[in-house]
N, C-alpha and C positions, 0 to 999 in steps of 0.2 A: 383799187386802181380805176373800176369803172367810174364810180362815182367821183374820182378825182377828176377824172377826163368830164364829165358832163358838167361838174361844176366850172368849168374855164366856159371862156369868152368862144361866141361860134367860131372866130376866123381864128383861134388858137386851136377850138378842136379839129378844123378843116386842115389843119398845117398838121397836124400830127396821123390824119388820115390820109393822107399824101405821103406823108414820112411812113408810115407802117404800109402802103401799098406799094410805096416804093423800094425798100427793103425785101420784102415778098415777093416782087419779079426778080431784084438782082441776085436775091437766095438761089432761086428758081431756075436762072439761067446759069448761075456758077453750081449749082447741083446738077444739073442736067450734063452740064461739059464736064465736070470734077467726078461726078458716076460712069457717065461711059467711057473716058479716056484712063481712068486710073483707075476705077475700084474693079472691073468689069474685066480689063484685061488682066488684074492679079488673084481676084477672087472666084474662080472657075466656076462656081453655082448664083451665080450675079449674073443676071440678063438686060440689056441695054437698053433704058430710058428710049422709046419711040418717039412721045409724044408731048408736049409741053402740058399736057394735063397730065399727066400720069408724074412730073416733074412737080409740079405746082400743089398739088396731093403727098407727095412725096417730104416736100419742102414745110408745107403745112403741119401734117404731122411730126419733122424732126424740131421745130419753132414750139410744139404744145408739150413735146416731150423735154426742152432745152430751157423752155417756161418764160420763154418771151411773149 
C-alpha cells in the first residue's frame, strides 16, 4: 500500500495525507466523546479520557488494530 501511495502524483499524495489526518482527528474526537459518555458510565473499570492525547493514542492504536 506504501508503495502504491508513493508511486501517485505529489498533490494526489498530499490529498490522501489530508484525508488520513483528517479522519484521525474526527476518530479522535468521536472516541474521546463515545468513551467517556457511554463506555465509562456502563463499564465500571473504564476511566475517562482526560486529555486529547491520551484520546489520539487511543484512536491510533484502535485504526492499527481495525488495519486501516
Amino acid at each position: 500500500m506504501i508503495r502504491e501511495i508513493m508511486n501517485t502524483e505529489r498533490e494526489d499524495r498530499m490529498t490522501l495525507a489530508i484525508i488520513y489526518a483528517l479522519v484521525l482527528l474526527i476518530s479522535t474526537l468521536l472516541l474521546r466523546f463515545l468513551w467517556n459518555e457511554s463506555l465509562v458510565k456502563h463499564i465500571t473499570v473504564l476511566k475517562p479520557v482526560k486529555s486529547l492525547l491520551d484520546a489520539f493514542l487511543l484512536s491510533v492504536a484502535l485504526m492499527i488494530l481495525r488495519g486501516c
